[in-house]
DSSP file (Angstrom, degrees, kcal/mol; ACC not computed):
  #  RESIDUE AA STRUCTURE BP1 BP2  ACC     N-H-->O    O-->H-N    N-H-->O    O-->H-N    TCO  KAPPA ALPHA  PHI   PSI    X-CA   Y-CA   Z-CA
    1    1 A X     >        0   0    0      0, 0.0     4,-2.4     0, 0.0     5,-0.1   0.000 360.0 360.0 360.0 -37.2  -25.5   58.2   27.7
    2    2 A X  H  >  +     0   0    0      1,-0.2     4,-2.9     2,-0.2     5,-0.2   0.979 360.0  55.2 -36.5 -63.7  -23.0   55.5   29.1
    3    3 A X  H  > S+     0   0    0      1,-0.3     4,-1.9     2,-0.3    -1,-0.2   0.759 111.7  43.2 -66.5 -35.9  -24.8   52.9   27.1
    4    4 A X  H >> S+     0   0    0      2,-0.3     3,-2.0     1,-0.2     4,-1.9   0.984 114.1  52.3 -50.7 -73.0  -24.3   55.1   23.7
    5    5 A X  H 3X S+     0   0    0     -4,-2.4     4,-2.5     1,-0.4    -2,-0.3   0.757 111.7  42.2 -70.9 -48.7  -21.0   55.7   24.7
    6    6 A X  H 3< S+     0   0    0     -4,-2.9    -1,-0.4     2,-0.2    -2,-0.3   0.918 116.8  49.1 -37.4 -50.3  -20.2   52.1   25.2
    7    7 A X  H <X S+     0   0    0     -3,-2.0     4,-3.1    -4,-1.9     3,-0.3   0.843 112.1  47.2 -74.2 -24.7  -22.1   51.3   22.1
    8    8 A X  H  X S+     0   0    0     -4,-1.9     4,-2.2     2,-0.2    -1,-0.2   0.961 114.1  48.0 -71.7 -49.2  -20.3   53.9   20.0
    9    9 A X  H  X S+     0   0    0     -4,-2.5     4,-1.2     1,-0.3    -1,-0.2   0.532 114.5  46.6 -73.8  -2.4  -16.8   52.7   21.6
   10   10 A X  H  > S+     0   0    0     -3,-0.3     4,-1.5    -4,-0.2     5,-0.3   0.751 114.6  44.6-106.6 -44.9  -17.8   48.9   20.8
   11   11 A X  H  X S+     0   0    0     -4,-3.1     4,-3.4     2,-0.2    -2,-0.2   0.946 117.4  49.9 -69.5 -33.2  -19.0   50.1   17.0
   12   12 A X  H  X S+     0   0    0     -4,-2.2     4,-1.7     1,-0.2    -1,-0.2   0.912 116.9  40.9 -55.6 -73.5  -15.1   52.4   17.1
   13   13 A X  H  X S+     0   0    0     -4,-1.2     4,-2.7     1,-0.3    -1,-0.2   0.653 111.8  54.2-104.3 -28.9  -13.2   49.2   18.2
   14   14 A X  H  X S+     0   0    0     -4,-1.5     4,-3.4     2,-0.2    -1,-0.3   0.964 117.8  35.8 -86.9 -72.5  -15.1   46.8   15.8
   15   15 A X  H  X S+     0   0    0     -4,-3.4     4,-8.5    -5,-0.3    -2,-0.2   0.922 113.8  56.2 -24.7 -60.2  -14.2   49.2   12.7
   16   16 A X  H  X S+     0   0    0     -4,-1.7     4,-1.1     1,-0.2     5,-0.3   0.938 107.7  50.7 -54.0 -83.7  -10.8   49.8   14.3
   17   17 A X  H >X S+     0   0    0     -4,-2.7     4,-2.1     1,-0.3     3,-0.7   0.682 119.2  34.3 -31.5 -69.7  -10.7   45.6   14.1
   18   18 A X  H 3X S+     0   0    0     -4,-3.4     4,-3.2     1,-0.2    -1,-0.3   0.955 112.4  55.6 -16.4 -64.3  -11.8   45.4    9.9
   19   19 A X  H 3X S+     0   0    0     -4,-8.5     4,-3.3     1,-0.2    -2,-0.2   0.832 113.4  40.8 -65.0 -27.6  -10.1   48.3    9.1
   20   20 A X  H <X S+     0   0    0     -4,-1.1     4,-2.7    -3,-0.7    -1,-0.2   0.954 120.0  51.6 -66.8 -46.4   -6.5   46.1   11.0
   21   21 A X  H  X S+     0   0    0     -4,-2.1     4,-0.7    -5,-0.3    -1,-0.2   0.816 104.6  55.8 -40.2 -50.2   -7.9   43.1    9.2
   22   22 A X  H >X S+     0   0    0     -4,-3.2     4,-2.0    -5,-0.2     3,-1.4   0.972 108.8  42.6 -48.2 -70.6   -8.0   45.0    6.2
   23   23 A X  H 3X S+     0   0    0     -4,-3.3     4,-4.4     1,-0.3     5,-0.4   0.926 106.9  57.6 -46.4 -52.5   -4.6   45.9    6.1
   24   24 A X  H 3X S+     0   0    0     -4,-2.7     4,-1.3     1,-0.2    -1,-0.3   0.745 105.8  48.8 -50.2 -26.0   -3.4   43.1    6.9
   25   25 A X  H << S+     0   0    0     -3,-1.4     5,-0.5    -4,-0.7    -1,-0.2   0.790 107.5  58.2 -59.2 -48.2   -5.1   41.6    4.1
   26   26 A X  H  < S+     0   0    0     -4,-2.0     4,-0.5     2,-0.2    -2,-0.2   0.802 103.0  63.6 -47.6 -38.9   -3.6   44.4    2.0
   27   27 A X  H  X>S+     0   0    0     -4,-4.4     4,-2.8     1,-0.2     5,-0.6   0.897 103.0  36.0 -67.3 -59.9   -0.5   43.1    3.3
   28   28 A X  T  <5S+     0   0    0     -4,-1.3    -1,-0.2    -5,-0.4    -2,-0.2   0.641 111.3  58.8 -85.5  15.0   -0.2   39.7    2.0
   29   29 A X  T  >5S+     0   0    0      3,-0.1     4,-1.6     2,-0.1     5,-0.5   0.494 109.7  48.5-103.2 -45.1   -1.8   40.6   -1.5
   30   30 A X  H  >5S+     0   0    0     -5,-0.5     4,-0.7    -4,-0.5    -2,-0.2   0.909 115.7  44.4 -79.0 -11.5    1.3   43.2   -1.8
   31   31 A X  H  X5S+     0   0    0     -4,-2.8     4,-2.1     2,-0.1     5,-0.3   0.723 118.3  45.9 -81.7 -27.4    3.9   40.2   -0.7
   32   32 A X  H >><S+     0   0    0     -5,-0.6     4,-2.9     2,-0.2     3,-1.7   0.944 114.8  42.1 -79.3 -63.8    2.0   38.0   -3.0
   33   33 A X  H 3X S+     0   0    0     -4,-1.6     4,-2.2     1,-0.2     5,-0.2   0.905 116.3  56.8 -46.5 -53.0    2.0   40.7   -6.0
   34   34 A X  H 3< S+     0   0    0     -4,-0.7    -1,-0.2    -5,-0.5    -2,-0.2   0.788 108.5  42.0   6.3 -67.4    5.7   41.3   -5.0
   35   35 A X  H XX S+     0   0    0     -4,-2.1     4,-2.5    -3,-1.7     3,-1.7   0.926 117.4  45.7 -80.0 -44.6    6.5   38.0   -5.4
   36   36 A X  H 3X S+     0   0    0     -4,-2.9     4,-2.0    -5,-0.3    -2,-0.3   0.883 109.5  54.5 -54.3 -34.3    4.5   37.7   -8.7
   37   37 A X  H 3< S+     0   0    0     -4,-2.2    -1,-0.3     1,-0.2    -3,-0.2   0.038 114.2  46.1-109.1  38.0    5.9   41.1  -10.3
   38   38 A X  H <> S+     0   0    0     -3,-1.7     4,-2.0    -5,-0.2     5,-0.3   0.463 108.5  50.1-128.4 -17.1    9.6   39.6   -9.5
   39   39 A X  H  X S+     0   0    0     -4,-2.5     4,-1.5     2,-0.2     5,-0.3   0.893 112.3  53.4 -80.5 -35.0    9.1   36.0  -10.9
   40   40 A X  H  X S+     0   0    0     -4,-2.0     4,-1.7    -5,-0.3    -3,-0.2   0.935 113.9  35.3 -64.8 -36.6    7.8   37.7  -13.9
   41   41 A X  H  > S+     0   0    0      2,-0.2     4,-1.4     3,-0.2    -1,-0.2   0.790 112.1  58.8 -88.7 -12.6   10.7   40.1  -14.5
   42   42 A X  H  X S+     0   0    0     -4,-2.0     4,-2.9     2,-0.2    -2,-0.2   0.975 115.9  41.0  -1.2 -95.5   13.2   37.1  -13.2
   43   43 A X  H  X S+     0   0    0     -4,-1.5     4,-1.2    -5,-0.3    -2,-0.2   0.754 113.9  51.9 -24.7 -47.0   11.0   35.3  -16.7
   44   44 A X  H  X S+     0   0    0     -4,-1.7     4,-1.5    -5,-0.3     5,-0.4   0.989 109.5  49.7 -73.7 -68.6   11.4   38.8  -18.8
   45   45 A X  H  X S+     0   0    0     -4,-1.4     4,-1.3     1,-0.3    -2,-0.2   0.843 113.5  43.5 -75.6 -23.9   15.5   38.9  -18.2
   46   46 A X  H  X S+     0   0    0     -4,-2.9     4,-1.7    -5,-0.2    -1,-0.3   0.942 114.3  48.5-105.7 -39.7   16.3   35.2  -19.2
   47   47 A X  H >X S+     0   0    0     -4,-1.2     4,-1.7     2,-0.2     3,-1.4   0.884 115.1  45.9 -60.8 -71.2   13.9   35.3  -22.3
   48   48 A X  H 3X S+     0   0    0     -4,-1.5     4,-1.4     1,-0.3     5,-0.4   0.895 122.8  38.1 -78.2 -56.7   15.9   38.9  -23.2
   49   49 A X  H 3X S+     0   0    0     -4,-1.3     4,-1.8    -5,-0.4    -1,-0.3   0.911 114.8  52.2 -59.9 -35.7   19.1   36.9  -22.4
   50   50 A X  H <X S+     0   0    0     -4,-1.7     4,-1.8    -3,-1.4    -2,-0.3   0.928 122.7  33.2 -35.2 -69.7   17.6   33.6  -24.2
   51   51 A X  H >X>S+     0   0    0     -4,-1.7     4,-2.2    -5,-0.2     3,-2.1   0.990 112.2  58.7 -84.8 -61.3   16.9   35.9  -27.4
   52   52 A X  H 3<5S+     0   0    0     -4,-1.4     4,-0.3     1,-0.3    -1,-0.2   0.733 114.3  43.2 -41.5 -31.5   20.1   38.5  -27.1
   53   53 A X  H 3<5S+     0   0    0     -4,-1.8    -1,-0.3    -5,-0.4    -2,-0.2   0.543 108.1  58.4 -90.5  -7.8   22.5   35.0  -27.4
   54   54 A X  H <<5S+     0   0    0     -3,-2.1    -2,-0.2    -4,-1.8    -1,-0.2   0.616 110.6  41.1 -81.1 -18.2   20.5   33.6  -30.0
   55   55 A X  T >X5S+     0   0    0     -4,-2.2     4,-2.4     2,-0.2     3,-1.4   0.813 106.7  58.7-104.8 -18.3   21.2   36.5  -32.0
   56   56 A X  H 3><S+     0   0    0     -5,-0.6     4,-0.6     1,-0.3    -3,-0.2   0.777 110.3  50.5 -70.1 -18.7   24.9   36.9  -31.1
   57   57 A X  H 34 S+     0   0    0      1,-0.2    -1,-0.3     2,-0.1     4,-0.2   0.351 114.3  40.6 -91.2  37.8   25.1   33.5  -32.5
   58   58 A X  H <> S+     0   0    0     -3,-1.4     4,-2.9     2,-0.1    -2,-0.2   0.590 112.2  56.1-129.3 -46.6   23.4   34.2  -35.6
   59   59 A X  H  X S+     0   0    0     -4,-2.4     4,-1.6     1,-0.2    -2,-0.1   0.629 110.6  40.7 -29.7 -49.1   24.9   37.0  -35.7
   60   60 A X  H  < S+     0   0    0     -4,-0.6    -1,-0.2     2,-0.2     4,-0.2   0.681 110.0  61.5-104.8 -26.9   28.4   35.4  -35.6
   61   61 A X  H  > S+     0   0    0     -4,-0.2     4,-2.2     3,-0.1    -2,-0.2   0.870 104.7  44.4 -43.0 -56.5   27.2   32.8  -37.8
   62   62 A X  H  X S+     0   0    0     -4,-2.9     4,-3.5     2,-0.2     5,-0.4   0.983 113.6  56.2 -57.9 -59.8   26.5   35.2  -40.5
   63   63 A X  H  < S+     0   0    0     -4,-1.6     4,-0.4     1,-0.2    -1,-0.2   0.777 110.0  44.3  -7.6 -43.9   30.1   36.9  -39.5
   64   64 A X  H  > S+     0   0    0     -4,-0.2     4,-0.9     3,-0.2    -1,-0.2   0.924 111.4  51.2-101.1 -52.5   31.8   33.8  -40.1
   65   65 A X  H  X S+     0   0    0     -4,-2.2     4,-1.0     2,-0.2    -2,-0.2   0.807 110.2  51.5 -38.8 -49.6   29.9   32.8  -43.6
   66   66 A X  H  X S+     0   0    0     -4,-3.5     4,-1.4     1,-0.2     5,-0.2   0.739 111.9  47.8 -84.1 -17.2   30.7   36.4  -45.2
   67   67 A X  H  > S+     0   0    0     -4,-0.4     4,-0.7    -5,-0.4    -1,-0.2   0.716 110.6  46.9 -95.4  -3.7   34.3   35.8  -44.2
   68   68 A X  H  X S+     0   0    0     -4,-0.9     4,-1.8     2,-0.1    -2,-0.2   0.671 115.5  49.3 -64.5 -37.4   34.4   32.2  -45.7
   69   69 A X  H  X S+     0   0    0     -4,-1.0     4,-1.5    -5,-0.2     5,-0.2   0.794 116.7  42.8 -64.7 -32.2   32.6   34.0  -49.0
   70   70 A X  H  X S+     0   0    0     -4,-1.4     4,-4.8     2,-0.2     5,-0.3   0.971 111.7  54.3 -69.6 -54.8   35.6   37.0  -49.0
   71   71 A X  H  X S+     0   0    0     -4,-0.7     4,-3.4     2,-0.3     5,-0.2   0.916 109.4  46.8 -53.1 -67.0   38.0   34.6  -48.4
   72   72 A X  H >X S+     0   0    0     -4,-1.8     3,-1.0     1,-0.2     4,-1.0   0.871 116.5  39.5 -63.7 -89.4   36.8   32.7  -51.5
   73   73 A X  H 3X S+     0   0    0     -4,-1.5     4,-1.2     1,-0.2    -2,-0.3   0.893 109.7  58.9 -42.2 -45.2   36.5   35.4  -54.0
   74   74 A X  H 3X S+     0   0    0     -4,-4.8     4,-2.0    -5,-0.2     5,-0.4   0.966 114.1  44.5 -36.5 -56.2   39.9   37.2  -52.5
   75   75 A X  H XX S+     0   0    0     -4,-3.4     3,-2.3    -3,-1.0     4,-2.1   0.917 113.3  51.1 -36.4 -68.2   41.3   33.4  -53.7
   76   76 A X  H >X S+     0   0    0     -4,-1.0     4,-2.0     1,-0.3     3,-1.5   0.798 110.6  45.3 -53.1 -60.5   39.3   33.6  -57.0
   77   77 A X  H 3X S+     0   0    0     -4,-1.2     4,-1.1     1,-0.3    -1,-0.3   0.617 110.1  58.7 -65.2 -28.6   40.7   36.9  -57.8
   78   78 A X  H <X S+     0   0    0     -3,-2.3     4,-2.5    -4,-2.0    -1,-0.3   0.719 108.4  42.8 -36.0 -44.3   44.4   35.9  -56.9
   79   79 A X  H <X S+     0   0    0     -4,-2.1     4,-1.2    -3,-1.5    -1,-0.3   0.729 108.1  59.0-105.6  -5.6   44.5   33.5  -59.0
   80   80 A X  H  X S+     0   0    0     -4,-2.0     4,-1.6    -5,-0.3    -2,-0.2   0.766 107.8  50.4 -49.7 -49.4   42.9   35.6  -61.6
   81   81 A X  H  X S+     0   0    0     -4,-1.1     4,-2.7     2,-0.2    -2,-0.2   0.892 109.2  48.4 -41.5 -68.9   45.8   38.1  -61.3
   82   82 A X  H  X S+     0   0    0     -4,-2.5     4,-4.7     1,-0.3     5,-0.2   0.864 102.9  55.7 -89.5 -15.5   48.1   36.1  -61.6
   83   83 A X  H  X S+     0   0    0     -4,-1.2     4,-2.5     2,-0.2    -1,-0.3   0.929 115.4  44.2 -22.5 -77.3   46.9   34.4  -64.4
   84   84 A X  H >X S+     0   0    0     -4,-1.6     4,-1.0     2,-0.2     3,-0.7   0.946 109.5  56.1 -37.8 -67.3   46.8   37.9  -66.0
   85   85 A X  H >X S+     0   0    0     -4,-2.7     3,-3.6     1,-0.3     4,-1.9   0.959 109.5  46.4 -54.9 -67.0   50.3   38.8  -64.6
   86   86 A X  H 3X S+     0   0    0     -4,-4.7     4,-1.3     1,-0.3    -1,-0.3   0.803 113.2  45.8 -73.7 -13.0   52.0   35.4  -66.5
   87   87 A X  H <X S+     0   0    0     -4,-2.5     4,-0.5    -3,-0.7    -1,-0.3   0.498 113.0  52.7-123.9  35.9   50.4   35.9  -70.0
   88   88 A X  H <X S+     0   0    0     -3,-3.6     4,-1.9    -4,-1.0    -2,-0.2   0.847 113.8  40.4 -64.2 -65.1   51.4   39.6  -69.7
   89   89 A X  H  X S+     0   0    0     -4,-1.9     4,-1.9     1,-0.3     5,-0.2   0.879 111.8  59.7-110.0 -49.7   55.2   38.5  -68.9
   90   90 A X  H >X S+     0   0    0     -4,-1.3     3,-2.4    -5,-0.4     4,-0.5   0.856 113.4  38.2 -31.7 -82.6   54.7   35.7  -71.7
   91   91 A X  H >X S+     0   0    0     -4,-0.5     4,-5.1     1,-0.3     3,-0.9   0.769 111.7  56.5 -20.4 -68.4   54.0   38.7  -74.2
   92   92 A X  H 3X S+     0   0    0     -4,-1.9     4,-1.3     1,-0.3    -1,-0.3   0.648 112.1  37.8 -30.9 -45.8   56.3   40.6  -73.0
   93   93 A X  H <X S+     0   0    0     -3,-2.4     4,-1.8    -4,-1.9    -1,-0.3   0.737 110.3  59.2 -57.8 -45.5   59.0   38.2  -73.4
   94   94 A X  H <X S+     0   0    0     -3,-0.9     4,-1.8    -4,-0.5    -2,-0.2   0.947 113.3  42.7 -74.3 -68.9   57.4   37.1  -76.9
   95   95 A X  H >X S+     0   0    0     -4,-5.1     4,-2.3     1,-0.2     3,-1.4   0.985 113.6  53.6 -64.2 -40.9   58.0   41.5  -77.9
   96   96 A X  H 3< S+     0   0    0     -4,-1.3    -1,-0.2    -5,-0.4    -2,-0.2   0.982 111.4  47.4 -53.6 -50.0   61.9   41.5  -76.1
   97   97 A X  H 3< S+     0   0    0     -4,-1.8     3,-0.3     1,-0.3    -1,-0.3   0.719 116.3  40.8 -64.9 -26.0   62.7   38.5  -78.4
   98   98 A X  H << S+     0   0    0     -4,-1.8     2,-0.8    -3,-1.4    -1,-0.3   0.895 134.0  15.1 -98.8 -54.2   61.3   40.1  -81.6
   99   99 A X     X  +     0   0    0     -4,-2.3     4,-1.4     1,-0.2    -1,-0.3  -0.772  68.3 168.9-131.3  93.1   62.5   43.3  -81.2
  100  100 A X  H  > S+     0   0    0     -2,-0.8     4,-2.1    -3,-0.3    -1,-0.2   0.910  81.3  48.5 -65.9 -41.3   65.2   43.7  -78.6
  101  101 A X  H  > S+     0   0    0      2,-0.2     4,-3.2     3,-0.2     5,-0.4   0.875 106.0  59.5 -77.6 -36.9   66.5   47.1  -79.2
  102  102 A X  H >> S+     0   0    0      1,-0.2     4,-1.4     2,-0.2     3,-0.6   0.938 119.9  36.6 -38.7 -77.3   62.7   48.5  -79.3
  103  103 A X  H 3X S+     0   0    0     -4,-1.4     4,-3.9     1,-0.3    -2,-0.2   0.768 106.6  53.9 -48.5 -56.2   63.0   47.2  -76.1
  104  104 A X  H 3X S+     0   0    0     -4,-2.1     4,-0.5    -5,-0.2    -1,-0.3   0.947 116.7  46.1 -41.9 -61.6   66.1   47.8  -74.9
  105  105 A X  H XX S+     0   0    0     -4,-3.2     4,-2.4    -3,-0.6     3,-2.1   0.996 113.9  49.8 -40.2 -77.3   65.2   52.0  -75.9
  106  106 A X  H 3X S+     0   0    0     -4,-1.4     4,-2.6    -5,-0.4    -1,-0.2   0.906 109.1  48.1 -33.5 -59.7   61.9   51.8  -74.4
  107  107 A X  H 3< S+     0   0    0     -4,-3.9    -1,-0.3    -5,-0.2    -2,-0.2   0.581 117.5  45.5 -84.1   5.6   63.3   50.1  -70.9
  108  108 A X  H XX S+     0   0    0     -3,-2.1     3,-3.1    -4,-0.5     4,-1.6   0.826 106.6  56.1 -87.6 -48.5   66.0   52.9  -70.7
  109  109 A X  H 3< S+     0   0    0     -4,-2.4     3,-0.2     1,-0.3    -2,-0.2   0.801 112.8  44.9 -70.8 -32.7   63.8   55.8  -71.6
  110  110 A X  T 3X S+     0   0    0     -4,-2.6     4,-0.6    -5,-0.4     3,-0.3   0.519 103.8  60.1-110.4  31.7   61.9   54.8  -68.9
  111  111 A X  H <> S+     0   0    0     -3,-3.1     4,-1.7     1,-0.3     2,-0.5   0.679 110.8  40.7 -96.5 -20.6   64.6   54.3  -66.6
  112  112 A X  H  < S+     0   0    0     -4,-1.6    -1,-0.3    -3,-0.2    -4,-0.1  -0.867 110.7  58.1 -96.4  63.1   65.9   58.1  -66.9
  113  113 A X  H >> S+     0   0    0     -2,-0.5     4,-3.0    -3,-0.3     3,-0.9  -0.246 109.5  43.4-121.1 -62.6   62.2   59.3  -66.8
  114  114 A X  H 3X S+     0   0    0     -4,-0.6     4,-2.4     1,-0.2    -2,-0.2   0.950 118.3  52.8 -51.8 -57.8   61.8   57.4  -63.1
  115  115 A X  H 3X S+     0   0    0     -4,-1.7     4,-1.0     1,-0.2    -1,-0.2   0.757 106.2  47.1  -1.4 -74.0   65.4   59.0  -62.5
  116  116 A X  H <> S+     0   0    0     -3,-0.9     4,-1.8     1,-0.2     5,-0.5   0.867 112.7  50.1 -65.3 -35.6   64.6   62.4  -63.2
  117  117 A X  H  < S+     0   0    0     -4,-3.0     4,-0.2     1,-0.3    -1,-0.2   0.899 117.5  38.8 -49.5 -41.3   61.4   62.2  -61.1
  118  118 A X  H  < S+     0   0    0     -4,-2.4    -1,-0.3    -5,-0.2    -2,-0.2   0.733 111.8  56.8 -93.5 -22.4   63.2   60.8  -58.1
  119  119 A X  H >< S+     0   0    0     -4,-1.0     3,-2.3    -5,-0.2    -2,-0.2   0.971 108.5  53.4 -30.9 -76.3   66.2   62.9  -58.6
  120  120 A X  T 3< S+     0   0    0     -4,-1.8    -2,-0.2     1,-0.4    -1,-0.2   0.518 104.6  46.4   3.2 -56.5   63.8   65.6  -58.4
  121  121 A X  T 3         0   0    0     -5,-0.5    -1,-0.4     1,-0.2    -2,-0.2   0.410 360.0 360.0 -98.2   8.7   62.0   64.8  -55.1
  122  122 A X    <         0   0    0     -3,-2.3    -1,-0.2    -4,-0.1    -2,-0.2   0.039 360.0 360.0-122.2 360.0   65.5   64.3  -53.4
């Protein structure tokens, strides 16, 4: 019964000995996976930063294009306007000169209209 009991305690410490082996094995594959699953998300956050500043410049490119494009029609339309405005004021000038009192009537009547109105609101 010794000799069992020895052999049983030899088979116990032999097991015992894998199964520490084991772990320990267990151990450096989970520092090594460890290390792998942190260079890879290290590798994931600078491509996501890599791609988030390539599209803030693009971004700011585009930005910077539609306000050179506003900028240019705003111009265009300015100078469209005023265009308009000076051969208005031409006419305008062109009708005082032909008929002054037409005129004269006209820019009174609607200087007592504007009067009353503001009178009015006072």
């Amino acid at each position: 019964m010794a000799a069992k009991k020895k052999q049983t305690n030899g088979n116990l410490e032999a097991r015992l000995a894998a199964l520490r082996a084991d772990i320990q094995a267990l151990q450096g594959d989970m520092k090594g996976l460890y290390g792998d699953v942190t260079e890879i998300a290290s590798e994931r956050a600078a491509l996501a930063m890599r791609s988030a500043e390539e599209i803030a410049d693009r971004a700011m490119a585009l930005a910077e294009e539609a306000a050179t494009e506003a900028k240019a029609t705003a111009l265009e339309y300015k100078e469209e306007a005023e265009d308009w405005a000076d051969e208005n004021a031409e006419e305008l000038r062109e009708h005082v000169r032909a008929q002054p009192i037409q005129s004269l009537l006209i820019a009174g009547g609607i200087g007592a209209f504007l009067g009353a109105v503001f009178l009015r609101r006072s």
